[in-house]
C-alpha positions, -999 to +999 in steps of 0.1 A: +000+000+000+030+023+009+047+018-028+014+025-044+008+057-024+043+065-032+035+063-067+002+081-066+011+110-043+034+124-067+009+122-093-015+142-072+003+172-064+009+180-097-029+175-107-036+196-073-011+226-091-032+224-122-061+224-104-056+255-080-041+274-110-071+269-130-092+278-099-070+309-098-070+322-132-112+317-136-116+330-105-096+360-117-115+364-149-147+354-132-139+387-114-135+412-142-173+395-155-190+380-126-221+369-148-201+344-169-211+309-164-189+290-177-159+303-154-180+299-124-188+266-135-147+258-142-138+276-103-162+251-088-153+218-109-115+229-099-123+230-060-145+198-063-124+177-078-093+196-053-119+180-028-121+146-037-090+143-043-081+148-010-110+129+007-100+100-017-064+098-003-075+104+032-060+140+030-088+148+053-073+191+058-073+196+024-111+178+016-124+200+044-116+234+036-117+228+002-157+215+011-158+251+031-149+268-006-172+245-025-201+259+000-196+293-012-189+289-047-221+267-047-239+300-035-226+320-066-236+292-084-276+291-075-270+331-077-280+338-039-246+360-040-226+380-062-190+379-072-174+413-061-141+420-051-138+420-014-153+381-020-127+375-046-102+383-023-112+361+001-117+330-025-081+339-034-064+339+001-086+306+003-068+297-029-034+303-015-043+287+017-051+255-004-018+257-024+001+255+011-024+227+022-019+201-003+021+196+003+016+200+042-007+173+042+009+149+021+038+156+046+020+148+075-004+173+085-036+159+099-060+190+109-063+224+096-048+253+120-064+282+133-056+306+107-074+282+079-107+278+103-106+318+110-105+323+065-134+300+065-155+316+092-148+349+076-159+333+039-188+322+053-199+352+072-190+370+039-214+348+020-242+356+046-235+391+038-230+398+079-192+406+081-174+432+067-159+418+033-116+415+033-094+428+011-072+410-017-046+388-004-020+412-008-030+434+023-038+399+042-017+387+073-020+351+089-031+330+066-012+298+060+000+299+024+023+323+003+006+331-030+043+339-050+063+310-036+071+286-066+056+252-058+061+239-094+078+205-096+104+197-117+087+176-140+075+177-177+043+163-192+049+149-230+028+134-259+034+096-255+043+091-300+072+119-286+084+093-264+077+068-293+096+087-320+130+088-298+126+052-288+126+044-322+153+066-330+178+054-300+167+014-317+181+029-350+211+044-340+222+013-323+215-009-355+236+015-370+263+013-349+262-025-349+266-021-392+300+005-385+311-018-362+305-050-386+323-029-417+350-020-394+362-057-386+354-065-424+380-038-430+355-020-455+367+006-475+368+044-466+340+057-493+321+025-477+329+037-437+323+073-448+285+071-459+276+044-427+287+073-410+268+097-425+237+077-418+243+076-383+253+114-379+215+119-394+197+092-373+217+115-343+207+142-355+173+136-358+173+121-320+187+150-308+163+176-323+134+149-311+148+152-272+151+190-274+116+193-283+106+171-255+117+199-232+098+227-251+067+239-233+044+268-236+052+304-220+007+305-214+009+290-178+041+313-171+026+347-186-010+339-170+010+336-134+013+374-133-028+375-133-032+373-095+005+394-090-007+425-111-043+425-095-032+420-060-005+448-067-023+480-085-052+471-056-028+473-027-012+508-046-046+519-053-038+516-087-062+501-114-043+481-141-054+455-168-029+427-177-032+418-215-017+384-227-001+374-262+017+347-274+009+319-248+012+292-269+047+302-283+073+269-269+100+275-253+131+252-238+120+246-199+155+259-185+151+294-203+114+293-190+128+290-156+154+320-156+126+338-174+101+340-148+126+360-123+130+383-152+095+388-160+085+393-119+108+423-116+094+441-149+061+435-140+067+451-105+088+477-122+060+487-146+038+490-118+052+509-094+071+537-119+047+534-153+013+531-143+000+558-129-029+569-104-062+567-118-068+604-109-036+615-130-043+595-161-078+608-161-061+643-162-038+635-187-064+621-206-063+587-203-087+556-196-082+558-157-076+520-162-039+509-169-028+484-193+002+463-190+010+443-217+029+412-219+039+392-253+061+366-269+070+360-306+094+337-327+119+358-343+147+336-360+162+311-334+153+334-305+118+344-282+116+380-283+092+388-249+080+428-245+066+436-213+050+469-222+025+496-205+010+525-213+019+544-183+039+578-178+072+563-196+113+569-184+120+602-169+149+613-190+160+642-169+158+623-137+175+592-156+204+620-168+206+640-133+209+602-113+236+590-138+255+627-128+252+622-097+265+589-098+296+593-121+279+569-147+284+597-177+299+630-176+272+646-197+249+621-194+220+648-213+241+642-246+236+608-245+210+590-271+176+574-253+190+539-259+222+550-241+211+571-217+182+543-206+204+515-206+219+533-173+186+520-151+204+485-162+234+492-135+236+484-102+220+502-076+205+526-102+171+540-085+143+567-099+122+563-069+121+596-047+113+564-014+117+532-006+083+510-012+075+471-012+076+475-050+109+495-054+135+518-043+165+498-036+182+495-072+182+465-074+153+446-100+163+460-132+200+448-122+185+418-119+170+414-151+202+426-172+224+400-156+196+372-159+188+381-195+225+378-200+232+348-184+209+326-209+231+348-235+202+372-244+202+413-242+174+437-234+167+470-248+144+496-234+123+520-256+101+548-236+080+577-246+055+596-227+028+568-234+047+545-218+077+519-217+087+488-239+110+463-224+121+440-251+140+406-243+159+384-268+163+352-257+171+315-272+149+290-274+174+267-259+204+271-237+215+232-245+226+241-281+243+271-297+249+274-332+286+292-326+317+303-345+352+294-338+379+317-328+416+312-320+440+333-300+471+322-282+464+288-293+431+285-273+400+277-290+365+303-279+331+303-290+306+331-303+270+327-305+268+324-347+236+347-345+260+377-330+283+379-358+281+402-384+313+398-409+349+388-407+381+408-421+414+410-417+426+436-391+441+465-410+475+472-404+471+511-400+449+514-366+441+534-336+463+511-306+463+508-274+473+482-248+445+458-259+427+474-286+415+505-302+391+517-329+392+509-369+374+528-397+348+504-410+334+514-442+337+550-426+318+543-394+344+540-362+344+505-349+359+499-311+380+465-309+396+447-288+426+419-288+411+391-276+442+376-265+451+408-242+419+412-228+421+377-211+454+382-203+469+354-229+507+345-230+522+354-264+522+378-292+494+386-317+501+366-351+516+388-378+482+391-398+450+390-373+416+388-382+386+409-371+354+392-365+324+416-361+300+410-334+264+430-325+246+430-296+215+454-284+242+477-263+267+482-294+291+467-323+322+460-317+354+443-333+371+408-316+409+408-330+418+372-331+447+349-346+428+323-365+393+321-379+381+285-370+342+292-387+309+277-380+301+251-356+281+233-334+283+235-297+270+215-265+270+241-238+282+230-207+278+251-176+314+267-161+305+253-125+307+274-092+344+275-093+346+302-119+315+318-109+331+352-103+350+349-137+333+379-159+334+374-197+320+341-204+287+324-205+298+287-205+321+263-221+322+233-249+338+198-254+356+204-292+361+173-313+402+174-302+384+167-268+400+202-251+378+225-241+361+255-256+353+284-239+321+307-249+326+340-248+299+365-235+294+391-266+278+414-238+301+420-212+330+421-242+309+447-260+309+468-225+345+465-220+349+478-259+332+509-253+344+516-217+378+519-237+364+539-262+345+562-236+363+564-202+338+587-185+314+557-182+323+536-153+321+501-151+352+490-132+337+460-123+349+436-154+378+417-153+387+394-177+415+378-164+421+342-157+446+321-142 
């Protein structure tokens, strides 16, 4: 009984997550049109079936307040009450409550605490209409259960022909090795070895692009997250703010989803606390007093390209400029283009609100983002105007594969992402130096470089002719001076590891065919470094490239 309980429990948490998330997002909508049937109808089947669940595994804490739920949504359903939102506040925190009591009682716990019998006295005196209604969870103390705490397994539902199609795949490949191995003690000939070969290169091929799309799963159940965050959030700020959704069904790999989410929470706060304004001061300039935040994901190439946009007041430029004076971050920081001069908000520590709030204050979220976005080797851009603010992130669909390009210098071999470069020359031998770089005329435009091999402190001497490959990136273009051009390739990205977790400068590392490794190098942080030569007034000591 033990072993099948062992095998079933697991099963029913992640049923219970679907369930309360479903319960969560109808009862969110249900709020915003509390006439519509059909989501009432989805809220209740979710808490039934939490319900008997629960009572069928002898989770008796969970089957009895989820029965305390069921009573009232039963009420809404015979239309004796009326969804409004003090209620839907309470069906929320009750919501939340639930999400802690599943896991607590599959650990152990065998009644439900004071805290979860006061929610339910207070939902049903709500019901009878005799107590004054609570606010949204957000301004709520003491009730078991923490809304934003991530829950989520780490476990991946997929279509059972998936599973199929790389069995079949794996049975291939290993016929085809049996056949090389065969032809290899029949000493075949090389044109003979040579196309075997070939066919089991495409049979690996074809495996791996089936596994990668195993781990590829929607951004809708991610995006639709920020539902209950953005409500709770504008009501506890006395702001009003809609959250529109696009792009939920675009796929992408379930490790980028992961870093994503920490990305996405600090915008959202972001554009909430300093772009949407106060319904009183949108109305006077104009506006629908309701806010709308705006968050969508497209395909573009081999990346995701996520916006999280609003329509609220937008950057202030001269408080941007007079921070970044202040700071020593630019010297005349007013000079500066919008795309520079916003990129500041990016450093650390960088802060535009006048006090320090729940939402904001301390410098820290936007810091948060840059180095996240660049860590799954992405980049960010900011575009702001008085109707608001669009931050744009670039990301790959998977961080297990890079399409790359090979570089050289000092006899080491180093990776690009393919997608970053732009063109490849020789360096010219007429140039602006200095002691790792400099700046070349590129079809008339100035283009900083630097020496690859001096920025990582490399032993030796540049060869006598190097090559210049040209990379982009969202904060600039710069020039890489290396010995050897090695040219396209395919790399496995392997993660660096905790020992070189304070190395700056690269995003990860690769097992060549020679069987040394290859180092990937982080186009970001080297495009930084490029124009912190090229403009010394912009501070960013912080980098260091060297190694050891």
């Amino acid at each position: 009984m033990d072993m099948e309980m062992a095998a079933i429990l697991p099963v029913f948490l992640a049923e219970s997550e679907e369930n309360l998330t479903e319960l969560e997002e109808a009862l969110l909508a249900l709020e915003a049109e509390p006439g519509d049937t059909e989501l009432l109808n989805t809220v209740f089947r979710a808490a039934h079936t939490l319900k008997g669940n629960g009572a069928n595994l002898g989770l008796a804490p969970v089957a009895e307040f989820a029965h305390g739920v069921e009573d009232v949504l039963d009420r809404l359903r015979e239309g004796e009450l009326t969804l409004d939102g003090p209620l839907a506040g309470l069906l929320l925190q009750a919501t939340d409550a639930l999400r802690a009591l599943v896991p607590a009682s599959v650990d152990g716990l065998e009644s439900l605490a004071p805290e979860h019998h006061a929610l339910l006295a207070r939902l049903a005196e709500s019901a009878a209409g005799g107590a004054e209604r609570a606010a949204p969870a957000a301004q709520q103390a003491g009730v078991v259960g923490d809304a934003s705490a991530d829950r989520r397994r780490h476990a991946l539902r997929v279509p059972v022909e998936s599973l199929d199609r790389a069995l079949d795949l794996v049975g291939e490949i290993a016929i085809a090795r049996g056949r090389q191995a065969q032809l290899l003690a029949d000493g075949a000939s090389h044109t003979v070895l040579a196309a075997a070969h070939l066919d089991t290169d495409r049979l690996h091929q074809e495996l791996q692009e089936s596994v990668m799309r195993l781990r590829m799963v929607p951004l809708g159940p991610v995006l639709r997250g920020y539902l209950r965050p953005v409500r709770d959030l504008a009501f506890a700020h006395g702001k009003l703010c809609r959250l529109v959704l696009e792009g939920e069904g675009v796929e992408v790999d379930t490790s980028v989803v992961e870093h994503l989410r920490e990305a996405l929470t600090h915008l959202v706060r972001n554009a909430l606390d300093h772009g949407i304004e106060m319904p009183e001061t949108r109305r006077r300039a104009g506006k629908d007093t309701v806010g709308t935040l705006r968050l969508s994901a497209v395909y573009e190439g081999a990346s995701i390209v996520v916006r999280v946009s609003d329509d609220g007041a937008g950057l202030d430029r001269a408080r941007i400029a007079a921070i970044a004076r202040q700071r020593g971050l630019a010297a005349e920081p007013e000079r500066l283009g919008d795309a520079e001069l916003f990129r500041l908000v990016l450093e650390p520590g960088f802060s535009t609100a006048r006090e320090v709030t729940d939402l904001s204050g301390r410098g820290v979220g936007l810091d948060v983002v840059r180095r996240g976005v660049e860590a799954l080797r992405g980049s960010l851009t900011i575009e702001s105007s008085t109707r608001g603010a669009t931050f744009t992130l670039r990301l790959p669909l998977t961080l297990a594969l890079i399409e790359g390009f090979g570089l050289c210098a000092a006899g080491e071999t180093f990776i690009v992402p393919l997608e970053a470069v732009e063109e490849c020359l020789e360096l010219p031998a007429a140039r602006q130096e200095s002691d790792d770089g400099g700046v070349v005329s590129l079809r008339g435009q100035p283009l900083p470089f630097l020496r690859l091999r001096d920025a990582l402190a490399l032993p030796g001497h540049p060869a006598r002719r190097e090559s210049l490959v040209v990379v982009r990136h969202d904060h600039g273009r710069m020039g890489i001076a290396v010995d050897t051009l090695l040219g396209a390739m395919q790399a496995v990205v392997k993660p660096l590891g905790s020992a070189f977790a304070a190395v700056e400068g690269f995003s990860g590392s690769t097992i060549l065919g020679s069987g040394r490794v290859g180092l990937i190098l982080d186009v970001p942080v080297l495009v930084r470094r490029a124009e912190r030569a090229r403009r010394p007034d912009a501070a960013d000591a912080s980098l260091s490239f060297a190694t050891s």
